[in-house]
N, C-alpha and C positions, 0 to 999 in steps of 0.2 A: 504493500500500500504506500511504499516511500515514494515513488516516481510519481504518482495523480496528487498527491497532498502537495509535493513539492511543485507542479504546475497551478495548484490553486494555490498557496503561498505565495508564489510568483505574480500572478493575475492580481490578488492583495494588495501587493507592494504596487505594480503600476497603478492599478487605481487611487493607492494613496498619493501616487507620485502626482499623477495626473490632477488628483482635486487641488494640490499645492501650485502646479504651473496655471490650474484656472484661477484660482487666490491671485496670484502675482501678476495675469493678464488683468481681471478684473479690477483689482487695483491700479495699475499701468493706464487703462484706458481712461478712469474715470477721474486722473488729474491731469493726462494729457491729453484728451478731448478739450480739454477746457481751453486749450491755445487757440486763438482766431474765433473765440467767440464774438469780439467786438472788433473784429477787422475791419478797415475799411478800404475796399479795393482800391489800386493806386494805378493810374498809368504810367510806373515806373514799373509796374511787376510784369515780370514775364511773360509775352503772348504762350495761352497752351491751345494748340489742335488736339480736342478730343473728336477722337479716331473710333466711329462704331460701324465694323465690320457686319453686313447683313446677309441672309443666304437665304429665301423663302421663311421671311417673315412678316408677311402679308395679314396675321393673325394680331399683333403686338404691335407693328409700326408706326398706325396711328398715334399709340398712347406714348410711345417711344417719343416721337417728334414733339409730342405736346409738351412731355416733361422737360426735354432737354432744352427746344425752346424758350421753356419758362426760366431755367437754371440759368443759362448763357445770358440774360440779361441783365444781371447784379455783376455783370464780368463783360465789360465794351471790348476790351482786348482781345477776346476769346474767341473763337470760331468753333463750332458743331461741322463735321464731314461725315456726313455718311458714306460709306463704303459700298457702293452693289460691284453684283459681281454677275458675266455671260453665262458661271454653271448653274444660275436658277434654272427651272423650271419654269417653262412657259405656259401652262397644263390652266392656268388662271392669271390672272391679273398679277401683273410682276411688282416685288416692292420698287425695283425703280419707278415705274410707273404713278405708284401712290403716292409717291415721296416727291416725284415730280410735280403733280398734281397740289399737295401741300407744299409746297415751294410758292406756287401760283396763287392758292386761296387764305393761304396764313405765310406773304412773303416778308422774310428777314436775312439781312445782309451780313448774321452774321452766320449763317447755314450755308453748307455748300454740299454739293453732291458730285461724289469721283465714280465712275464705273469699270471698276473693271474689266479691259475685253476680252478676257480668255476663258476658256472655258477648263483649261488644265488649271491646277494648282489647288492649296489652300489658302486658311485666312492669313498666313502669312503672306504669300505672295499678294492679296488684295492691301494689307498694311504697307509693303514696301512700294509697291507702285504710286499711293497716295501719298507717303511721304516720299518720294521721289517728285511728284509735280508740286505738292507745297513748298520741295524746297529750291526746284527752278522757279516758283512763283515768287518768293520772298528772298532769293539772291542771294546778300552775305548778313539780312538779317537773320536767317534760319540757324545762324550758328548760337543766336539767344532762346529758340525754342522750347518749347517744351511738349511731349505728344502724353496723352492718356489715351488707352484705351478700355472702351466698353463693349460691352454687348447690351445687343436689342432690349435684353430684358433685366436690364441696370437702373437701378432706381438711389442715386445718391440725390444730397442739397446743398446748398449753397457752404455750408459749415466741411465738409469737406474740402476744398479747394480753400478757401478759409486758410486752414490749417496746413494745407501746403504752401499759398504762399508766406504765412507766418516763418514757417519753417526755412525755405529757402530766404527768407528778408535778415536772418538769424545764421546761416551757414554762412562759410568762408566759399567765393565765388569759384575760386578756384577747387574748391574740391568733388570731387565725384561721388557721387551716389543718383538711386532711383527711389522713387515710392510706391509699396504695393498696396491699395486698402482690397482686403478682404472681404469675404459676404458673411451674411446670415441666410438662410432659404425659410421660405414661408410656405406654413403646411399645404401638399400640394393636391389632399382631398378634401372633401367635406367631410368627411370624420373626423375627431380630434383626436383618434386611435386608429393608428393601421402601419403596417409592417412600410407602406411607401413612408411613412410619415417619420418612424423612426431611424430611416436609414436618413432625412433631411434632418434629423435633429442629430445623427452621426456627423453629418459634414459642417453642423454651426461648430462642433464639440471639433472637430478636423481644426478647423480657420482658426478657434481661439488657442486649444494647449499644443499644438503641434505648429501650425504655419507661424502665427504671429510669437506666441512663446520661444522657438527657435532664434526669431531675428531679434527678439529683449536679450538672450542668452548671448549671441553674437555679437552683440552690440557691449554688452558687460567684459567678455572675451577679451577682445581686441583693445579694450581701452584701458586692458591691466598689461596686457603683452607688450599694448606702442609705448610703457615708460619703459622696458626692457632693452630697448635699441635694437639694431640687427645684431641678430646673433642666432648659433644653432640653437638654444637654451627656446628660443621663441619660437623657431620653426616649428621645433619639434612638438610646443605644447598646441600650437595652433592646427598642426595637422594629425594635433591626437583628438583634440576638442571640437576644433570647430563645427561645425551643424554646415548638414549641404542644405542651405535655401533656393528655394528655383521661386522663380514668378508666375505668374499664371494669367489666364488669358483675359480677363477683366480687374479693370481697377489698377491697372499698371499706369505708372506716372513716370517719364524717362528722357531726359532732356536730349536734345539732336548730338550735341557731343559725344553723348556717353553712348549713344544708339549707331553711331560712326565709326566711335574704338570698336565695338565687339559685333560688326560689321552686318550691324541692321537684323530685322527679325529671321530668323535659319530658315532658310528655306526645303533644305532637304533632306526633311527627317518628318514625318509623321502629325510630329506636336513640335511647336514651337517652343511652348513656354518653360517647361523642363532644359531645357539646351541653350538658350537665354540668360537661365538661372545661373547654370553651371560657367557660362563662361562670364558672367557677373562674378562669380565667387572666386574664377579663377585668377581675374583680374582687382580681387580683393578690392571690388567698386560695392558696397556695402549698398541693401536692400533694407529700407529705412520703414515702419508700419504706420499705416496711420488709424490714426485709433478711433473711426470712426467705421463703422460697417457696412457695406452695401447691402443692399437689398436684392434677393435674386431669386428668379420662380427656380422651383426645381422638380427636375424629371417626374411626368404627372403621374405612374403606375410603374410596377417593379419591371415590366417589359422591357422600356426603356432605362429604368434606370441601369441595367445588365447590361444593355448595348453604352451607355453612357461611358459605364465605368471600364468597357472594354476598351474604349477611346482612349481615355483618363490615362487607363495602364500602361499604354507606351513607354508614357512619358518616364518613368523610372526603366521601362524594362529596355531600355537603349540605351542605355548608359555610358556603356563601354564603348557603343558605334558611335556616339559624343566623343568619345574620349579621341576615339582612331580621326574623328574628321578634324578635330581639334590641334591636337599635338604639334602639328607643325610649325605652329602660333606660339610656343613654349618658347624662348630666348634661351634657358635654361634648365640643368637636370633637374634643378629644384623645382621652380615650373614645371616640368612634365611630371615629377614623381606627385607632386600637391594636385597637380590636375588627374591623376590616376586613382587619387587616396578619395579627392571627390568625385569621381565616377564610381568607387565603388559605393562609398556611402549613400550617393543618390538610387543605385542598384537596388541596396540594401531596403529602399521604401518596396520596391516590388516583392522581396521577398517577406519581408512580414504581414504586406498586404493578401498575402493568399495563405501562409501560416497562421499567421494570428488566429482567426476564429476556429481552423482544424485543429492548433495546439489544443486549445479552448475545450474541445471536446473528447480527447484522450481521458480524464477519471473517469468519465461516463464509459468511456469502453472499455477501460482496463479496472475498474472497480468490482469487479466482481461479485455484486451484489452488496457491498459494504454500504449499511443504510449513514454511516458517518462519513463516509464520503460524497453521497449523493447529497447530504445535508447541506454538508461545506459549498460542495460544489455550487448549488440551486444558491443560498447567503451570496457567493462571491459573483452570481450572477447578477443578483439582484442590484448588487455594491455597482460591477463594474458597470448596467448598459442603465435599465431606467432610473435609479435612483441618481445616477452620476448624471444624466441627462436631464433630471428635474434642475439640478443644478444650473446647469448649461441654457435652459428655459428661460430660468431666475435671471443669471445673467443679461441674456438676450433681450430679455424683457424689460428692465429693468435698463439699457443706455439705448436701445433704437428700436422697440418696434411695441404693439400693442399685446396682448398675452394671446388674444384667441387667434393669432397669426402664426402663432407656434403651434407647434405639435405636441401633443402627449403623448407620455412614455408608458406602454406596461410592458410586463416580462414576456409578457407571450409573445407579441407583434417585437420587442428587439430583439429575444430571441432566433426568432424565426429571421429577422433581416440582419443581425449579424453573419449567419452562415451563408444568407443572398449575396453577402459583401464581398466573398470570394468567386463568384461563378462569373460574372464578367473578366475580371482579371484569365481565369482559365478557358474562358473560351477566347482572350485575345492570343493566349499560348495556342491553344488548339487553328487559330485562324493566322498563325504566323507560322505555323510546323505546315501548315497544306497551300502557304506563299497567297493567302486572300489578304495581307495585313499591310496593306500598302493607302498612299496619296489619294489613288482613284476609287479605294472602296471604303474610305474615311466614313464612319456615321455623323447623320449631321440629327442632332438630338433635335425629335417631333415636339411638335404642337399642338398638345390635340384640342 
């Protein structure tokens, strides 16, 4: 009975670890939220192109234009580009076409619309072409830029941007970094209980003790190491410690310079935002949070959400082909060895993403009938999924959204979608071993 007790021991301790990184984000956000509450925009602050990349979203883009129209006006500097792109679907009324159309009947100059003409690629490739004509459009002022990117179904406010520019009015001009803000996702049925429901209160629990916790932990890292000088004593703790951060495909804030060093969004990998991350970290250009939260729909039924998180997976599970397209970029051994040490760590997320929940369920199958192990077992479930995710509610609740927009947690429904949490990941394996896991057969997550 040593091996199952010692996995639910295990499973104990991360969850405790886990409630301490939510303490320490929770706390984190709710005195640095507070920066740029009383901001007042300055036409010295930075012009930002926010970049929303669209693909058959004819369902959302109404409400999409409405909002961001509303946002961009507290911000004269600021330009809204929607991205269309040739691989829609013609089968209906195309979002170009809508978005054209509100250009026309609600026009503002400070919207613009790029189209994509191809019909190969991804949304990276729709990202680089747009920032490619913004910045023949804008000359040698483009080198003061700054782009964010959203998606369709991104719901921030004025207090975000707020506290970026605070932040950048506050940094030394010459230093490097980007900004990621994170989501929250809003219950995606009318139930306030169901298995889709708790795998979106998985992904708030994701953004707070894992994404943004990492970059608080990185941030503390580096600023005990930079009094140490160069030296081996530092490399070494930094490429024992440091956290692989990657950014992800909304809510990124990334000035034209820093987008130029690590040579614009990848084009030739799958995901972008994983491979972005990596060579962000490899060029120790620090990934700054902000501590305000988007708002984002999320995958409406477990169907999708399986095809979602098959996409999702990539992003860790190329790691290594990051590494191989990478490396020649490396000036030095150290450089390539630091770039190797975070391609595997970034690996590392794909593998716990498909162990985790099967570790999870080894006492159950090797208990043998032990009613003191099933006991334990069933307590440390209830600790690690709903009870830990009441938490996460609370939180949630409590700095950006209203309570009935979250989800409830019981055992049965997390249960049941913790072990859902692996079968996308395994069928991106099974869809990458039979060569279907490519550019051209990318899922492009439904609408319904």
């Amino acid at each position: 009975m040593f091996f199952p007790l010692l996995i639910i021991i295990f499973y104990f301790i991360i969850s405790l670890t886990d409630l301490l990184k939510l303490y320490i984000v929770d706390k984190w956000m709710s005195l640095e939220s507070k920066i740029g509450d009383t901001l007042i925009p300055s036409s010295d602050d930075a012009s930002i192109y926010f970049l929303i990349p669209v693909l058959n979203e004819q369902k959302i883009i109404y409400d999409t234009y409405y909002h961001f129209s509303n946002l961009i006006k507290a911000f004269p500097q600021n330009k809204i580009v929607f991205i269309t792109t040739e691989r829609e679907s013609t089968e209906s009324v195309s979002t170009k076409s809508i978005i054209e159309k509100l250009m026309i009947e609600h026009p503002n100059n400070q919207i613009e619309l790029i189209h994509y003409p191809y019909k190969e690629g991804v949304m990276a490739h729709q990202l680089n072409f747009a920032i490619s004509s913004i910045r023949a459009t804008e000359g040698k002022k483009s080198d003061s830029l700054w782009f964010a990117v959203y998606n369709a179904d991104s719901r921030i406010d004025a207090h975000t941007v707020n506290y970026v520019y605070s932040t950048l009015r506050n940094q030394p001009s010459d230093q490097d970094y980007c900004f990621q803000q994170y989501s929250f996702f809003v219950r995606p049925t009318q139930k306030k209980k169901s298995v889709i429901g708790s795998a979106s209160l998985w992904q708030c629990r994701w953004s707070l003790i894992f994404e943004i916790f990492r970059v608080l932990f990185n941030e503390k890292l580096f600023e005990i190491t930079s009094k140490w000088g160069e030296n081996i004593l530092r490399n070494a703790v930094e490429l024992l410690f440091e956290k692989m951060n990657y950014v992800i495909g909304h809510g990124l804030y990334i000035s034209n310079t820093v987008l130029k060093k690590v040579g614009d969004f990848p084009e030739n990998t799958i995901n972008e935002d994983a491979f972005l991350g990596l060579k962000l970290n490899s060029k120790k250009i620090p990934i700054k949070a902000i501590p305000i939260l988007e708002r984002a729909d999320f995958a409406p039924n477990v169907k999708v959400y399986i095809k979602q998180q098959t996409v999702w997976f990539n992003g860790p599970l190329y790691a290594f082909h990051y590494y191989s397209l990478y490396k020649k970029f490396c000036l030095s051994r150290y450089e390539k060895i630091r770039l190797l040490i975070l391609s595997f760590k970034l690996f590392l997320h794909a593998v716990y993403w498909i162990l985790a929940p099967l570790v999870f369920l080894i006492p159950l199958l090797t208990s043998n009938g032990n009613k003191a192990v099933y006991i334990s077992w069933l307590l440390i479930a209830i600790f690690h999924l709903p009870v830990f995710h009441f938490f996460v509610k609370k939180m949630i609740s409590k700095n950006c959204s209203p309570s009935e927009a979250i989800s409830n947690a019981s055992i049965v429904h997390c249960l049941i979608f913790y072990f859902v949490h692996c079968i996308g990941p395994i069928r991106g394996l099974i869809l990458k071993a039979t060569g279907r896991n490519n550019m051209d057969d990318k899922y492009k997550t439904e609408r319904l």
